[in-house]
N, CA, C and O atoms as a MOPAC input file, in Angstrom:
PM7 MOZYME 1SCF
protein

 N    140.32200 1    71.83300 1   226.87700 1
 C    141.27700 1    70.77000 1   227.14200 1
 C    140.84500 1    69.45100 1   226.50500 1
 O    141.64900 1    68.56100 1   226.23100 1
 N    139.11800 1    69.35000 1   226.21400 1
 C    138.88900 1    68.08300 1   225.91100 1
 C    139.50000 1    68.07900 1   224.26500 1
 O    140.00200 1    67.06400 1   223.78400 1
 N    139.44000 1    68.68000 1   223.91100 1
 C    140.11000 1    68.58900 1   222.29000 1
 C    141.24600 1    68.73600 1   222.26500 1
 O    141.59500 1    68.47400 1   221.11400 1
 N    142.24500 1    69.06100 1   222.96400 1
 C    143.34700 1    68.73500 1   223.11500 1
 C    143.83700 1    67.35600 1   223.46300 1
 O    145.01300 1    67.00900 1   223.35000 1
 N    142.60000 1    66.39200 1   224.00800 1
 C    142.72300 1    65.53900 1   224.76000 1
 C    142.76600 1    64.53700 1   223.45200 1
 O    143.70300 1    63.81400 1   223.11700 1
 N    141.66000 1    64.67700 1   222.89200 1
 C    141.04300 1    63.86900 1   221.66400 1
 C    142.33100 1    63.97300 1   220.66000 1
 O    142.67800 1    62.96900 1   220.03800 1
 N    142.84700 1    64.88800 1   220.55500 1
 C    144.03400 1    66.04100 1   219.24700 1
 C    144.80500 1    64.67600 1   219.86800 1
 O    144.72500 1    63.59100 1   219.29300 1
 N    145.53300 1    64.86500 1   221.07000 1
 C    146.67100 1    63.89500 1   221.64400 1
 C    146.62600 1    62.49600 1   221.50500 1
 O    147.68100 1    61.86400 1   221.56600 1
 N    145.11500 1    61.69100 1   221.25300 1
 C    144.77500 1    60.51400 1   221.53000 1
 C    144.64000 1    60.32400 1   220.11600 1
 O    145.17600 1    59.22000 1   220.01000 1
 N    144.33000 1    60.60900 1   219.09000 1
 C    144.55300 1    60.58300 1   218.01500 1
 C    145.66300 1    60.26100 1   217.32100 1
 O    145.83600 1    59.19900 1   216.72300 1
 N    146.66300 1    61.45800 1   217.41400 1
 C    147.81700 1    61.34000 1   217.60900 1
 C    148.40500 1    59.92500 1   218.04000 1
 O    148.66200 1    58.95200 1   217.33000 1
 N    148.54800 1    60.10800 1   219.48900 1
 C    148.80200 1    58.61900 1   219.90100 1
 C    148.53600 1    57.43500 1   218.87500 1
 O    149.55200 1    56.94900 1   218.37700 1
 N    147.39600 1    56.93900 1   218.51500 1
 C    146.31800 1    55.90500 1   217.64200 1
 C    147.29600 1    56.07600 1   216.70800 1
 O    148.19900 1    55.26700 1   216.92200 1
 N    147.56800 1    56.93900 1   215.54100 1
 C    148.52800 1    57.43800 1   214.71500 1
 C    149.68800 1    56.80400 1   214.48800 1
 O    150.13000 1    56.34900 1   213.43300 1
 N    150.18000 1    56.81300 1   215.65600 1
 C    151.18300 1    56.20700 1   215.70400 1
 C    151.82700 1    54.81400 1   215.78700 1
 O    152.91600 1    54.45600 1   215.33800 1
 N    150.78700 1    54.01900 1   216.54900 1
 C    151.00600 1    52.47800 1   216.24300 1
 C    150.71600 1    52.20800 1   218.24300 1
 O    150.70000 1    52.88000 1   219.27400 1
 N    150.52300 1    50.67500 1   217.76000 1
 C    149.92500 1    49.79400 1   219.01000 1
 C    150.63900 1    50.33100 1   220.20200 1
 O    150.07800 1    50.85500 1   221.16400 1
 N    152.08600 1    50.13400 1   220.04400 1
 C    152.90600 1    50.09400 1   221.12100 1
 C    153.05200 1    51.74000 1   221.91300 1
 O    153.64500 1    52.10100 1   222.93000 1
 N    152.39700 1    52.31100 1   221.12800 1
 C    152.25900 1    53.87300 1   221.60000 1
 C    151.09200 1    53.67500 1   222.88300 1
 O    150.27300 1    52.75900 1   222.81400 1
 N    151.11500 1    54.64300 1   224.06100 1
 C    150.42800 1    54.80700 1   224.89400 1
 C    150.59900 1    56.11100 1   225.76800 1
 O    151.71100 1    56.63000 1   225.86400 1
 N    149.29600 1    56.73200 1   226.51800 1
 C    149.35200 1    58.05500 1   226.82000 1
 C    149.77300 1    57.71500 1   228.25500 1
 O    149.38400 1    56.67700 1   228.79100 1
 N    150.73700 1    58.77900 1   228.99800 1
 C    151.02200 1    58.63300 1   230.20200 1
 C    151.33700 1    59.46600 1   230.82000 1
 O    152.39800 1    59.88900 1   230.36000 1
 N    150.83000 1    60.39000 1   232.24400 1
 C    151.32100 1    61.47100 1   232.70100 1
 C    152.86300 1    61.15400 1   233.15600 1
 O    153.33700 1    60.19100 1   233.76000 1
 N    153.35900 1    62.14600 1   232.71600 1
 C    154.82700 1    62.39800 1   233.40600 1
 C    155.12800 1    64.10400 1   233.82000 1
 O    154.88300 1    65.18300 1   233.27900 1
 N    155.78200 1    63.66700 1   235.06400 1
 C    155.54700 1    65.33100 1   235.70500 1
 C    154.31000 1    66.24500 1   235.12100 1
 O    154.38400 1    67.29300 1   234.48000 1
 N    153.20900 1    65.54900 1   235.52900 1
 C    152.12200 1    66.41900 1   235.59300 1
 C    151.70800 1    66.40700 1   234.01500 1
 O    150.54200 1    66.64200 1   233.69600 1
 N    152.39200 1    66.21400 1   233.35000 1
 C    151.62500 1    66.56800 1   231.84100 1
 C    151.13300 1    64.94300 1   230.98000 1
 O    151.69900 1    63.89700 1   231.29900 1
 N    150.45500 1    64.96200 1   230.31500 1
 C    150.03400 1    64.10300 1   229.51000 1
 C    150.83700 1    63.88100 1   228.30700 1
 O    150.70900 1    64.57300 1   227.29700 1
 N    151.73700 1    62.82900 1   228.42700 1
 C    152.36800 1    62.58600 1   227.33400 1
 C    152.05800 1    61.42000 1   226.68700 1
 O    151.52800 1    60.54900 1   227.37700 1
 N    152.31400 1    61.12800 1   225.21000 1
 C    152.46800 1    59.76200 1   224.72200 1
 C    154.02900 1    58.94500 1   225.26600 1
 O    155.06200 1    59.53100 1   225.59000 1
 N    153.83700 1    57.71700 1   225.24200 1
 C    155.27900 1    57.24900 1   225.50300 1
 C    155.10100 1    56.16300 1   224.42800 1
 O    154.24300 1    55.95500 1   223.57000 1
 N    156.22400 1    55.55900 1   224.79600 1
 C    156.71300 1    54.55300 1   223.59900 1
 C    157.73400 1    53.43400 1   224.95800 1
 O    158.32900 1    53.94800 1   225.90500 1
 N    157.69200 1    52.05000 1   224.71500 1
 C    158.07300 1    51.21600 1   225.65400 1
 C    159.02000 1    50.48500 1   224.36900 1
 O    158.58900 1    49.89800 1   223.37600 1
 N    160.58900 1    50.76800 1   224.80200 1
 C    161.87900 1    50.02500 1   223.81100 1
 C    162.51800 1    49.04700 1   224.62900 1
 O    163.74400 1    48.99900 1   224.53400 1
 N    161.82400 1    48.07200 1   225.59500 1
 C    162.46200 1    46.85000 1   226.04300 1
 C    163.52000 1    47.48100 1   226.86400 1
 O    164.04700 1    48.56900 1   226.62800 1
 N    163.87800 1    46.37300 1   228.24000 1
 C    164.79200 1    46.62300 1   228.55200 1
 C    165.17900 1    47.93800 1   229.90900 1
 O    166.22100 1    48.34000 1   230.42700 1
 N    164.07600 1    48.18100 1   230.03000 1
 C    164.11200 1    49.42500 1   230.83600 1
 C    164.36300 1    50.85400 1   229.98500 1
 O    164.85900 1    51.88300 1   230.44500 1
 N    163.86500 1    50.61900 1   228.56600 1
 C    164.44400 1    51.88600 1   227.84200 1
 C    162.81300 1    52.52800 1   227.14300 1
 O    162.10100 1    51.93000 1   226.33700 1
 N    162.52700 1    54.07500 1   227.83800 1
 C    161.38300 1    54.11300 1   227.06400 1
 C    161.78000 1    55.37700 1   226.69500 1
 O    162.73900 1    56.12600 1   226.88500 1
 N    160.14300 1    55.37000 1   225.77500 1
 C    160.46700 1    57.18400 1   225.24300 1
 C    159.31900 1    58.44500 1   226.07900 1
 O    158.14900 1    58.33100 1   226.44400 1
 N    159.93000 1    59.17700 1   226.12200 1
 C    159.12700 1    60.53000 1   226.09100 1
 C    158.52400 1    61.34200 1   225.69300 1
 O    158.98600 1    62.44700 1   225.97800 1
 N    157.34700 1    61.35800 1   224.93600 1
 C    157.36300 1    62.94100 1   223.50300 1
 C    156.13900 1    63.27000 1   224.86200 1
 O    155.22600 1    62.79900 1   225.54100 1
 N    157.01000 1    64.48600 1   224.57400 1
 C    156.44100 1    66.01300 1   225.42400 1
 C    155.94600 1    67.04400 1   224.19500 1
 O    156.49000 1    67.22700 1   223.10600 1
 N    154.72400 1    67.65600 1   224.74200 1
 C    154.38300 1    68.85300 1   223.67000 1
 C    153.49200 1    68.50500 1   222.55800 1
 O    153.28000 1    69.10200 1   221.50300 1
 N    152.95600 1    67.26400 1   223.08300 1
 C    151.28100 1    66.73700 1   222.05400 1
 C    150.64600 1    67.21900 1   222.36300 1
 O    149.75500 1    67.15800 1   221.51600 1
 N    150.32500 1    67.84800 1   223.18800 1
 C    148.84800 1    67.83200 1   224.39100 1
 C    148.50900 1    69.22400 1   223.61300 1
 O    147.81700 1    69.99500 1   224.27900 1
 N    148.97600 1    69.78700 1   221.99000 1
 C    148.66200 1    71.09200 1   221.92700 1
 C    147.83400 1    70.76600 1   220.08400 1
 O    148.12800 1    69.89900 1   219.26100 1
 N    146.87800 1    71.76300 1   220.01800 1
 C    146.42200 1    71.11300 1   218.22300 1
 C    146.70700 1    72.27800 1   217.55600 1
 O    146.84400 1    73.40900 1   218.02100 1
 N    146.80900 1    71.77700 1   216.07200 1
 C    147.79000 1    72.41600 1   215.28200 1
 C    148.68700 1    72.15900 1   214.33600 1
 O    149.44600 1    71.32700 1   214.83400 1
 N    149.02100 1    72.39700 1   213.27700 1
 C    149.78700 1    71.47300 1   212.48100 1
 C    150.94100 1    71.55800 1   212.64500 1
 O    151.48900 1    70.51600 1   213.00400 1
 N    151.74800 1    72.70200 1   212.47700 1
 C    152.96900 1    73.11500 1   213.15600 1
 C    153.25900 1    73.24700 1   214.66800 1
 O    153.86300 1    74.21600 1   215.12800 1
 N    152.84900 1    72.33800 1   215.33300 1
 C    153.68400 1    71.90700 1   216.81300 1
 C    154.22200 1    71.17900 1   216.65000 1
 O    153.93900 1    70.21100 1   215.94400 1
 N    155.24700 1    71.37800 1   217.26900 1
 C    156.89500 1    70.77300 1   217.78700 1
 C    156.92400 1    69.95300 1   219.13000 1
 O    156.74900 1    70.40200 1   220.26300 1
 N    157.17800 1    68.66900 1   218.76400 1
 C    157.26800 1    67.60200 1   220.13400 1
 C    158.87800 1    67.60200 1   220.48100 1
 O    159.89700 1    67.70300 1   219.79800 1
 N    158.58600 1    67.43000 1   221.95000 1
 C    159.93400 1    66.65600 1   221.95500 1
 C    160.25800 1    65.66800 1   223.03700 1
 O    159.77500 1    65.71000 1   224.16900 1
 N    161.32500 1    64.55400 1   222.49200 1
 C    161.58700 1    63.40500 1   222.76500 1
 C    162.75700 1    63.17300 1   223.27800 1
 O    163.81500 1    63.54000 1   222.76800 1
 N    162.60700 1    62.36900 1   224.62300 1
 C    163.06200 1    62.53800 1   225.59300 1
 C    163.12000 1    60.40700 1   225.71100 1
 O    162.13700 1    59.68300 1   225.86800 1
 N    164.63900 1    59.94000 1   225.56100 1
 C    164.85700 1    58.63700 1   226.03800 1
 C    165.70400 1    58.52400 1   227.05000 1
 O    166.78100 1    59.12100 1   227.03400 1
 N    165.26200 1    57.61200 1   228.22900 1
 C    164.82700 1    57.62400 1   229.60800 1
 C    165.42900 1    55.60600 1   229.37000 1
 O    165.04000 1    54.73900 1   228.58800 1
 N    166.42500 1    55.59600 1   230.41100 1
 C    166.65300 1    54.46600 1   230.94100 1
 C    166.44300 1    54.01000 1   232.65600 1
 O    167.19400 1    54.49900 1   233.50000 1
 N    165.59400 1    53.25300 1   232.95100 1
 C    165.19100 1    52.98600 1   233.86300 1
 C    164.18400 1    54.34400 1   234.95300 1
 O    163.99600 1    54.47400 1   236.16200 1
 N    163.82500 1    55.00300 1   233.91600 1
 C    162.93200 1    56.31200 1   234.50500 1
 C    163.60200 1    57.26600 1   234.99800 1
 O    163.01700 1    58.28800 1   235.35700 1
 N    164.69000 1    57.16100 1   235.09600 1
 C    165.96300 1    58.53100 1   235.77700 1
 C    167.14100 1    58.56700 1   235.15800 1
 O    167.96800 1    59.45500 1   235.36400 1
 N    167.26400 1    57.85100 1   234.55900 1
 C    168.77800 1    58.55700 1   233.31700 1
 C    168.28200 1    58.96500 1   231.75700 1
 O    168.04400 1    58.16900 1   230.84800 1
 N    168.20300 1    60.31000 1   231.71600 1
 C    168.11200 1    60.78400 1   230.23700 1
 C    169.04400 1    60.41800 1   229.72600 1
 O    170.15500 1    60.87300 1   229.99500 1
 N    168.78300 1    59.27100 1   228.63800 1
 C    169.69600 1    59.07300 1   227.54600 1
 C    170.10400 1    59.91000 1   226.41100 1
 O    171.16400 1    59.72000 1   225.81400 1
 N    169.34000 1    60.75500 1   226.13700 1
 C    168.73300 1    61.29300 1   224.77200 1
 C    168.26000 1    62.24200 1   224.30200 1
 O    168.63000 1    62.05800 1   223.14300 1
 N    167.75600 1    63.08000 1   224.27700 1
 C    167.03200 1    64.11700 1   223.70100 1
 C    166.94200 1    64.14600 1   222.54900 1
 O    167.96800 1    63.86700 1   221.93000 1
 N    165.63200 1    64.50900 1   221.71700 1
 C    165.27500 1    65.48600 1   220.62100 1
 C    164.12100 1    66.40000 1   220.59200 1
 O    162.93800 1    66.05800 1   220.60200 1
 N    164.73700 1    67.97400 1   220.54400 1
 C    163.59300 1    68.83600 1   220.36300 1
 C    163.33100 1    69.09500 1   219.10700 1
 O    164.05200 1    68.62800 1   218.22600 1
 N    161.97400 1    70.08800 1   218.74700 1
 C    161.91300 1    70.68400 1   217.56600 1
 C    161.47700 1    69.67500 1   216.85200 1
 O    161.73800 1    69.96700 1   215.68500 1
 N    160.75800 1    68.25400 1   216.90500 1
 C    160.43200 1    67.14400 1   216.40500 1
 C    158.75200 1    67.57600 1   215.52600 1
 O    157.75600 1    67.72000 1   216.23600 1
 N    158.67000 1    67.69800 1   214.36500 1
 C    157.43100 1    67.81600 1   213.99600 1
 C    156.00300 1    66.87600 1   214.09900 1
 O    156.07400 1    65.91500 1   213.33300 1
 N    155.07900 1    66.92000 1   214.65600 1
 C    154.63600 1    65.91000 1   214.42500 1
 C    154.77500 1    64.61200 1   213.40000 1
 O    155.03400 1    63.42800 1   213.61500 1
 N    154.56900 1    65.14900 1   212.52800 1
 C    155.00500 1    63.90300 1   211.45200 1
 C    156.28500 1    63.33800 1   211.46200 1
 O    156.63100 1    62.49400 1   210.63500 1
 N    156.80900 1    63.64400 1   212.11200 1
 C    158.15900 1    62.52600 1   212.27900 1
 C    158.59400 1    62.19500 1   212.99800 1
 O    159.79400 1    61.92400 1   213.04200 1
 N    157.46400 1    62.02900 1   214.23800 1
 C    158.16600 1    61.34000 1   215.68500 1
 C    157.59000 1    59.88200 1   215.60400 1
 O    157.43600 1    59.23100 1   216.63700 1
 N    157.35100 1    59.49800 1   214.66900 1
 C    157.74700 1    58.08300 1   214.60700 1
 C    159.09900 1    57.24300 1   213.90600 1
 O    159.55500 1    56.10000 1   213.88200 1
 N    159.44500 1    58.74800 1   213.30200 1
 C    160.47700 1    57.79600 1   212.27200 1
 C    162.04400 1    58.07200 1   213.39100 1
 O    163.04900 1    57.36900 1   213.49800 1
 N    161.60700 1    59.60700 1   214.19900 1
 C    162.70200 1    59.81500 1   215.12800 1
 C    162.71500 1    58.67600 1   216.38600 1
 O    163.80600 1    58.19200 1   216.68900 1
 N    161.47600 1    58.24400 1   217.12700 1
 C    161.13600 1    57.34500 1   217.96600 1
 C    161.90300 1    55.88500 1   217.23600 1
 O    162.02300 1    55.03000 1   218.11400 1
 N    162.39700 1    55.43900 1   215.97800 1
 C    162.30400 1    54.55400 1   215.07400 1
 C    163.82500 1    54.69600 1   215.56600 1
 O    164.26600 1    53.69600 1   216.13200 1
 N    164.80100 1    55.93000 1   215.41500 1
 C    165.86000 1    56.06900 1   215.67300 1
 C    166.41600 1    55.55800 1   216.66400 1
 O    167.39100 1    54.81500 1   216.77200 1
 N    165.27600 1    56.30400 1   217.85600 1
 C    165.82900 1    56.13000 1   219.34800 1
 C    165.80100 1    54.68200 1   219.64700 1
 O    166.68700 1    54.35500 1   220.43800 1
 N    165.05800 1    53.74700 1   219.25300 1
 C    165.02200 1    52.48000 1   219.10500 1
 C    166.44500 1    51.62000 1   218.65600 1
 O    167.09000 1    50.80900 1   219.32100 1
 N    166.67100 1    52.12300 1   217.26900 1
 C    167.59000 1    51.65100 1   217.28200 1
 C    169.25900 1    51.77000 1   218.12400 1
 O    170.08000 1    50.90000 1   218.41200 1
 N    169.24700 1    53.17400 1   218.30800 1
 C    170.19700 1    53.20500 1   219.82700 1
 C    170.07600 1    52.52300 1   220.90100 1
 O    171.02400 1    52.41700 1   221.67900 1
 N    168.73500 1    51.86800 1   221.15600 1
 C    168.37200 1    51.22400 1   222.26600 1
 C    168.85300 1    49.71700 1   221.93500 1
 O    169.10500 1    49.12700 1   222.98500 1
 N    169.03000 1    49.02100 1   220.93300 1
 C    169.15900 1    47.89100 1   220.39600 1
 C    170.31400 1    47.70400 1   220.51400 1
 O    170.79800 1    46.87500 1   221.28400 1
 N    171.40200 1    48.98000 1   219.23300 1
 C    172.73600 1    48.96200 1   219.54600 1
 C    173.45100 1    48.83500 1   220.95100 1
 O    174.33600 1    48.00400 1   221.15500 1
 N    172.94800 1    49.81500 1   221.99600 1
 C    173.38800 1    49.46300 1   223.26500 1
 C    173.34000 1    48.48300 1   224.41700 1
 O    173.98600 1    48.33000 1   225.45400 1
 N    172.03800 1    47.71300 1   223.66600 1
 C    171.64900 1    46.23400 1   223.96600 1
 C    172.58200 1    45.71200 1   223.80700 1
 O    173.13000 1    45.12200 1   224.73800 1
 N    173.09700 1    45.74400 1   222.56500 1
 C    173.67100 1    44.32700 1   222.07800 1
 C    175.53700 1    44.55900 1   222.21500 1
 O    176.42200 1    43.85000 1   221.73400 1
 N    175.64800 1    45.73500 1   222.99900 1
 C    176.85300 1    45.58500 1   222.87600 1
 C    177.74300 1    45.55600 1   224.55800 1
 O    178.69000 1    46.16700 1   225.05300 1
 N    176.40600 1    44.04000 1   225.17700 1
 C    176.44300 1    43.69400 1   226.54600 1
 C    175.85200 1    44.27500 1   227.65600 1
 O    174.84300 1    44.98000 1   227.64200 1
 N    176.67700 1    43.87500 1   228.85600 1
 C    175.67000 1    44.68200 1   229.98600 1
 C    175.56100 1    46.01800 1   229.80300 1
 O    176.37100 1    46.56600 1   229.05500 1
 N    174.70600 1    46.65600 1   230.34600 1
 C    174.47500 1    48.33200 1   230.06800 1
 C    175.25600 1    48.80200 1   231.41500 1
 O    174.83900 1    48.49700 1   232.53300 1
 N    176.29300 1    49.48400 1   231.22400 1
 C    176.86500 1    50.61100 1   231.97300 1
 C    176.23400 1    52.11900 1   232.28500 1
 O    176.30200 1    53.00400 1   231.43200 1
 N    175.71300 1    52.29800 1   233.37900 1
 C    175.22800 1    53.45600 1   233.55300 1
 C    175.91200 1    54.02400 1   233.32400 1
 O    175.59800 1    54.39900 1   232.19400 1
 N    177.24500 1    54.70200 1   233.70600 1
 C    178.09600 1    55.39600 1   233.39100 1
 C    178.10400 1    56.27900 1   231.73600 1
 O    178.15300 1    57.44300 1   231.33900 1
 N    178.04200 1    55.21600 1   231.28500 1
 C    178.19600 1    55.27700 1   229.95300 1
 C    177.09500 1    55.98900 1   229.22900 1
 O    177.15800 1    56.61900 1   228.17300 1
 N    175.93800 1    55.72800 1   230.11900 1
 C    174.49700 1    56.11000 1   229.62700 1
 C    174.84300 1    57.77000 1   229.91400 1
 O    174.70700 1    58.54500 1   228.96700 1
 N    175.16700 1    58.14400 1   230.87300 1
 C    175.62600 1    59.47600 1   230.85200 1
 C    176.03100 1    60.43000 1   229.77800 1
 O    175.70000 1    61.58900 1   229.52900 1
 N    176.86000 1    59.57300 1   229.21400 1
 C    177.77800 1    60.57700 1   228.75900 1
 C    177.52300 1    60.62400 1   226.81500 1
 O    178.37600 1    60.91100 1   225.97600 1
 N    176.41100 1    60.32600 1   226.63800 1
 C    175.42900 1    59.71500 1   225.81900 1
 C    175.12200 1    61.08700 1   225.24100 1
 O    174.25200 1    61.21300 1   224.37900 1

């Protein structure tokens, strides 16, 4: 597990400042913090290997899944995290946030 641990924290580092490791339901994930009550999820680091598949999971206020993406390769859950960001911005800026709405997302 400890090299899985190191594999994940690496990873994490990898990715940039604003990245940080955080259990959610029991597992060790990286997250990502998008202002606003909007963060991210990547599930499925905690494994080493070149071909593992993360996946990313955006979360408004810790109980509404906004979002999903599975099947995320390592190498591109920053540019997908980059995405989810910008959905987070767009829905910023286009006034108060309607839960409702976050639903159906």
């Amino acid at each position: 597990m400890l090299g899985c641990n190191k594999a994940q924290d690496d990873l994490c580092k990898s990715l940039g400042a604003k990245f940080y490791i955080s259990v959610v339901d029991g597992e060790r994930c990286i997250c990502f913090d998008c202002g606003n009550k909007f963060d991210v999820e990547i599930s499925g680091t905690n494994k080493t290997g070149k071909n593992n598949l993360a996946k990313l999971y955006l979360w408004y206020d810790a109980r509404i899944c906004v979002k999903y993406i599975f099947d995320v390769p390592y190498r591109n859950i920053r540019a997908r995290v980059n995405e989810l960001q910008q959905l987070v911005d767009k829905i910023i800026s286009e006034g108060p946030i309607d839960e409702s709405v976050l639903h159906s997302m």
